[in-house]
C-alpha positions, 0 to 999 in steps of 0.5 A: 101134363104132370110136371116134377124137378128130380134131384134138389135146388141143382135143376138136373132135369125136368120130365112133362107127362101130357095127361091128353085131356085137351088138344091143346094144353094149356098148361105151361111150366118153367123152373131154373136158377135165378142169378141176381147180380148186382145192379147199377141203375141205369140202362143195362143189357139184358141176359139169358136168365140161366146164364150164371153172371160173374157179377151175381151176389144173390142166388135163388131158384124159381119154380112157376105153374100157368094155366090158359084160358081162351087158348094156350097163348097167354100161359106160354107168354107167362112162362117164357117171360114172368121169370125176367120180368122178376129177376130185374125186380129183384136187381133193382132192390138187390141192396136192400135186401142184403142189408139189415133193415131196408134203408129208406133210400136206397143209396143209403143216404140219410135225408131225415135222421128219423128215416130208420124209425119210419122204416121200422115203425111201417114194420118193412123188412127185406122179405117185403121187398121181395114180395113186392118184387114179385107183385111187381113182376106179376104187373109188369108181365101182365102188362107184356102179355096184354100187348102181345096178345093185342098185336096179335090179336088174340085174346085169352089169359092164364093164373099163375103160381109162382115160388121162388127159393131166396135167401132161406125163405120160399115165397109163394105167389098166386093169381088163379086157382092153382095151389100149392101145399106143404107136406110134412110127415105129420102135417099138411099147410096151404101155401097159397089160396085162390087169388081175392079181392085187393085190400081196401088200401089197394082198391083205393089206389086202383081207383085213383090209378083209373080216376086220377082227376079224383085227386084234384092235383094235390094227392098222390096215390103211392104210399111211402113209409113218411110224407115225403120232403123236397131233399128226397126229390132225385132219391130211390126211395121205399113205395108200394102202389095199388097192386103191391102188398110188399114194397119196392123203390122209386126215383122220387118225382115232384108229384111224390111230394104230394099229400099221400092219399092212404095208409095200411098194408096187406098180403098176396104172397105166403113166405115159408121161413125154411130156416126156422123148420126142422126139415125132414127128407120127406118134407116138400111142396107140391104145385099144381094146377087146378086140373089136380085140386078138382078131384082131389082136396089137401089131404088126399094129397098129403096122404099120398106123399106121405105113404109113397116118399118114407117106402122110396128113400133109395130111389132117385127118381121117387119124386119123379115118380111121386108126380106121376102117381098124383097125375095118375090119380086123376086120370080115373084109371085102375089101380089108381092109389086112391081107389075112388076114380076120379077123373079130371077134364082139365090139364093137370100139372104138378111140381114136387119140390124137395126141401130137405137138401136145401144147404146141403149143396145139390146133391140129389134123392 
């Protein structure tokens, strides 16, 4: 299945080529516009994701590439739910990532002077939260598909490459062996590697979340920027768990208090800052499944965008197109623009995404 967004950030279509090397793709993909709205804590209604909401003060797009094992079952959970799982990640951090610096509780009170300090010296900053707010959404949809698949009693599961568009940044998330790349007229840069082994702060944390009587009652496995006070008892503040390499925040429990087990950072997910490059019209990132990257490396792929986008500038469809012609790459078939005839047995999906409108309203290429 080749997958391409036509036009830029306004979404107008999305065109599926079945590559046909399975009976059953197992390959899914979703892309939309994320509306975030503004969000009091407490019980709320939820809605259909592409709905634009008339309390929203954050938009973003979301681009995402699943790809099943043991059957199709869990890819098509992840694609119709990971995207709401992120956008209620996102509401429940929407504060503190509009302000400066992510304030240590986020309803701004000041329980500690230092607060401001403890913050900055964990060297937290609003592109944290958001990629806490994916890892969350990775868990928390993990977590979905693992009970449907049990009430249904299917088995199986999926990788799962995410990016999404906010705030001038692209953040980019993978659990699998997807990819995705960034090609520029002279340079090509991975955005993502195969999924790793968790940190050694993480894998602690994961054996005190399975071995909880490890901790003797007097630790706590969650890590906040400070040791936390009796005053912040009742107060959402900033924490990371185990599967976490960003940060989100929590209402804090009597059981926060304890003594924090560890400290230290890592990271799972790239961010490309896009204001900080100077974009081109060729400029994009290509996602696909790994049915791509097995008969095809970087810079193959690089080349191929490179030598087809800068003779197709008038025509609109060319990034459509550009995503057929990489699918056609690994379909073996004559005239394929490689000339070497390879050919991929798996589903083979691919997102071409522009970057160079981006701020320049929807308009599309």
């Amino acid at each position: 299945m080749g997958v391409s967004r036509e036009g830029h950030w306004s979404l107008p279509g999305l065109r599926i080529i079945n590559a046909e090397k399975s009976e059953f793709n197992e390959d899914q993909a979703a892309c939309g516009k994320l509306c975030i709205r503004r969000c009091e804590f407490g019980p709320e209604e939820d809605q259909e994701w592409l709905t634009l909401c008339s309390e929203e003060f954050l938009t973003g797009h979301y681009w995402a590439l699943f790809d099943g094992h043991g059957g199709p079952a869990a890819a098509i959970l992840a694609a119709n739910t990971l995207h709401s799982c992120l956008r209620r990640q996102l509401e429940a951090i929407g504060e503190g990532m509009v302000a400066t610096q992510p304030p240590m509780h986020l309803s701004g009170r000041c329980v500690c002077p230092s607060d401001p300090q403890f913050v900055e010296e964990k060297g937290i900053r609003t592109e944290d939260l958001v990629i806490g707010a994916l890892e969350s959404a990775f868990q928390e949809c993990d977590e979905v598909i693992g009970r449907e698949l049990e009430a249904a009693g299917q088995v199986g599961g999926c990788t799962a490459l995410v990016a999404v568009s906010l705030k001038g940044k692209l953040y980019v998330a993978n659990a699998g062996d997807s990819r995705a790349i960034l090609v520029r007229r002279d340079e090509v840069r991975p955005l993502s590697s195969e999924f790793t082994p968790e940190s050694e702060r993480q894998r602690i944390q994961q054996l005190a979340f399975v071995y909880p009587e490890l901790l003797a009652d007097e630790f706590t496995r969650l890590e906040f920027p400070r040791r936390l006070k009796g005053d912040d008892l009742g107060q959402k503040v900033l924490f990371r768990d185990h599967y976490m390499s960003g940060w989100s925040y929590k209402c804090v429990e009597k059981s926060d208090l304890k003594y924090p087990l560890i400290h230290g950072q890592g990271r799972q997910v790239t961010v490309l800052d896009l204001d900080q490059l100077e974009l081109q019209e060729e400029d994009v990132v290509v996602m696909a499944t790994d049915g791509l990257w097995d008969v095809l490396s970087n810079e193959q792929v690089a080349r191929l965008v490179q030598s087809f986008l800068p003779g197709n500038r008038e025509d609109p469809h060319r990034f459509s197109e550009l995503a057929q012609m990489l699918i056609h790459s690994t379909q073996g078939k004559d005239g394929s623009p490689t000339g070497e005839g390879q050919v991929s047995y798996d589903d083979v999906s691919v997102f071409v995404i522009p970057l160079y409108s981006q701020g320049q309203g929807s308009s599309g290429h």
